[in-house]
N, C-alpha and C positions, 0 to 999 in steps of 0.2 A: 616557352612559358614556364615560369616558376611556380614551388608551390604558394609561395608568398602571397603571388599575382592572383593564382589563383582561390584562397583565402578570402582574398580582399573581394573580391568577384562574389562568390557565394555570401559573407557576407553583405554585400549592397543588395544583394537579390532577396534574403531571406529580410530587410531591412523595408523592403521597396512590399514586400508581402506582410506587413502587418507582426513580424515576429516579434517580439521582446527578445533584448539580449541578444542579437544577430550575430555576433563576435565570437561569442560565447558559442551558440550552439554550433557555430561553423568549424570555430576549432574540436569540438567534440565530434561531428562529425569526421572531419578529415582524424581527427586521429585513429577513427574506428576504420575508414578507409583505409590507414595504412597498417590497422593490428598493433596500436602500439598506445602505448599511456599518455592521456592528455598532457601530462606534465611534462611528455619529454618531447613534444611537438614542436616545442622553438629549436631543439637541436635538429629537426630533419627536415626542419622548411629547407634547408641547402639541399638536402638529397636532391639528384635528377627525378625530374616527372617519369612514373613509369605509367603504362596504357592503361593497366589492369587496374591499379590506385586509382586511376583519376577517373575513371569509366565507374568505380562504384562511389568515389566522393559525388560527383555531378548527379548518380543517380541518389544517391542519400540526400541532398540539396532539394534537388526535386520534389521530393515526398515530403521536407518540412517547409516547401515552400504551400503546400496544401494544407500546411498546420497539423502535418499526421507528429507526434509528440518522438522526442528524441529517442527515446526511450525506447518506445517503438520500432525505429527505426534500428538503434544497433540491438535491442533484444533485452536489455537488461537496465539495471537501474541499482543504486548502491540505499544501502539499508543498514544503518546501526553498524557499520564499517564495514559490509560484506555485500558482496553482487547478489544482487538475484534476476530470476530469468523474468521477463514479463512479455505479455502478448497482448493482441487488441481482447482476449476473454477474463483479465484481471485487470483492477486501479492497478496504476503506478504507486508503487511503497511512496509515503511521502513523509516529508521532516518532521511534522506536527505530529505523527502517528508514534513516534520516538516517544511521547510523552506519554502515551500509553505502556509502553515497554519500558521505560522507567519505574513507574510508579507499581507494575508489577514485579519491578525485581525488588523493589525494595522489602518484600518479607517472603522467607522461603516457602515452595509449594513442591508435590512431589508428582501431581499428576494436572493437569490445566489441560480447560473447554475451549477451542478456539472457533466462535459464529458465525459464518460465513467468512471462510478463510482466503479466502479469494487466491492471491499469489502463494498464500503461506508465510509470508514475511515477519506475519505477528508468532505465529505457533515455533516456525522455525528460528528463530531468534532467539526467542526464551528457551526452547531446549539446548541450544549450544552453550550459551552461558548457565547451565543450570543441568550439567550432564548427567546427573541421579534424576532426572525428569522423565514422566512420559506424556502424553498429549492427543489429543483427536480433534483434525480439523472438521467442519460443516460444511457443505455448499452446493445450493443446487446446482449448478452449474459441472459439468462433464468435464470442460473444458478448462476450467479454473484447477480443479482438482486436480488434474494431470500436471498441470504448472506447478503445485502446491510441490505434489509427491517428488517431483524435476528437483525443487529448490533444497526441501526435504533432504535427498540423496546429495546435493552438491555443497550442502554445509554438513554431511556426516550424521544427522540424525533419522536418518528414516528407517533404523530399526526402532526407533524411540515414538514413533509419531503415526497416527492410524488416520487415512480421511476417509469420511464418508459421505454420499450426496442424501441430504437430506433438508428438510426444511427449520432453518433455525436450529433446535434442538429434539428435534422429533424423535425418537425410537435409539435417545441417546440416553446409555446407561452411567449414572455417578456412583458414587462421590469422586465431584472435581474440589482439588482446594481453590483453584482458581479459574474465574469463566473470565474469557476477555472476548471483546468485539468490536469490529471498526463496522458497522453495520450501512447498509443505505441509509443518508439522514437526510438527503435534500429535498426540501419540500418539492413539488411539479410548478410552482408558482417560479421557484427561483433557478429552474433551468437554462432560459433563455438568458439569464445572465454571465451564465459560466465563459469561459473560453471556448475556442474552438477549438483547442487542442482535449479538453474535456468531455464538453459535451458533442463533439461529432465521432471522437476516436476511443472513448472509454465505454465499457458495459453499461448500458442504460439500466438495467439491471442489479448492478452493484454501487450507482448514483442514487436513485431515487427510487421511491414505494408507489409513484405518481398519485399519491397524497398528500397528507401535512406535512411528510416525513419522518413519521413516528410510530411508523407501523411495526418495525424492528422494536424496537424498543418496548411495547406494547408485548409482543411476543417474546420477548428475553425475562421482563419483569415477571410474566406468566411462568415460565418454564425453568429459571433459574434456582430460586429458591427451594426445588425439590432435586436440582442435580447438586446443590453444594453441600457436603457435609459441613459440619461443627466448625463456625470461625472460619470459613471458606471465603474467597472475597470474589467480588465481579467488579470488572473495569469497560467501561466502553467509553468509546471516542465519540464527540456529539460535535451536531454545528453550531456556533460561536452564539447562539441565541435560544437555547435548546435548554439550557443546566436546569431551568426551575420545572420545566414540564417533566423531564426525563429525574428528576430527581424525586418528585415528588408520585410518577409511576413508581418507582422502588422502592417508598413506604411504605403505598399501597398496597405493595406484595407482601410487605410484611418485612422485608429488609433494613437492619440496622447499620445508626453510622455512614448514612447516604451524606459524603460530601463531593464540593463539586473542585473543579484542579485544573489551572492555566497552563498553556503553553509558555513556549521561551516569548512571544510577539505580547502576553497578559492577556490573550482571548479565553474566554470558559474554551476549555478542549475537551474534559475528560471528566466523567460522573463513577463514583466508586463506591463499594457497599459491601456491608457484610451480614453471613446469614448467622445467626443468632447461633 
């Protein structure tokens, strides 16, 4: 048996189970089965089958034929052109979250809040590109926090970067020039709609406030504008139907120049403010 043959196999299986993209996630798989970069997969579908490969390809298949998320399965996930580690106790970094990390590079900060840092992917990001930085992640979570610090060390800044578990911004000392957050924003109404790679395999936790979804947000508006010094900005990521409410808490706080800023797809992603 080839590994061609076998490709084709695991794709029709994960196809026959509901996956999206079957093709796709099979050769991601098999290439983590054989420790080697997706892109150079077409050069060693010729190799010989060896046991120890294909004993952990059929068992990677397996687990996303149960819609456990790829991600998942090989450990990591790529972010702003760099790996990071991720586990079932963090979201997976995802592309949209980019827009966030944009629009904070675009004016310099020398120290930035990151609220519920879950993997670390937003904090550690910004400090690599921005190496006179320093930074403190948030999260209640034990478990997340260890990932964070993991990812921290594996992109070189975790002399640069402090986490703490704690709720939101609780017993967090400023001035930040800049607060950022991908917070829980899904309401409890709109869970049942998620994917199963979602809502069965990500922190429920780091999904929803099992509210309207705006309990984050409610607590950042609160606690924000006494951690930013002078001209300091906050950035957070919201759900695509979220900009008027979430913008309109951060006037309330007292925060100036709340606009609201699309992803690459032109959905509201992203609500940004500045403290006076």
């Amino acid at each position: 048996m080839s590994w061609t043959h076998l490709l084709a196999q695991a794709a029709a299986e994960l196809r026959a189970a509901g996956v999206p993209d079957p093709m796709r996630d099979a050769r991601r798989l098999l290439a983590h089965a054989l420790d080697a970069p997706t892109e150079r997969l077409t050069l060693l579908l010729g190799d010989p089958v060896e046991a120890g490969a294909e004993a952990r390809f059929r068992a990677a298949v397996a687990r996303r034929v149960r819609r456990e998320p790829v991600s998942q399965i090989t450990g990591r996930r790529a972010f702003w052109g760099r790996d990071f580690r991720v586990s079932r106790a963090v979201l997976d970094p995802r592309p949209e979250t980019e827009t966030l990390v944009a629009l904070a590079l675009d004016a310099p900060f020398k120290r930035v809040l990151d609220i519920g840092t879950g993997s670390g992917c937003i904090l550690a990001t910004l400090l690599a590109e921005r190496p006179g930085a320093r930074g403190t992640g948030t999260d209640v979570s034990d478990e997340a926090l260890e990932v964070a610090a993991e990812n921290a060390a594996r992109l070189g800044v975790a002399g640069r970067a402090e986490f703490r578990r704690t709720e939101w911004a609780r017993d967090v000392a400023g001035p930040f020039d800049l607060i950022v957050s991908n917070p829980p924003y899904i309401a409890a109404a709109e869970m049942p709609d998620l994917s199963p790679e979602v809502r069965e395999w990500e922190p429920r936790l780091a999904l929803t406030d099992g509210g309207d979804g705006l309990t984050a947000y409610r607590a950042i508006a609160d606690q924000a504008p006494a951690l930013l010094g002078p001209g300091g900005r906050l950035i957070v990521e919201i759900g695509p139907t979220q900009g008027a409410q979430v913008a309109a808490l951060f006037v309330e706080g007292g925060l100036e120049e709340v606009r609201l800023h699309h992803d690459l797809d032109g959905r509201d992603r992203c609500v940004s403010a500045r403290h006076a």
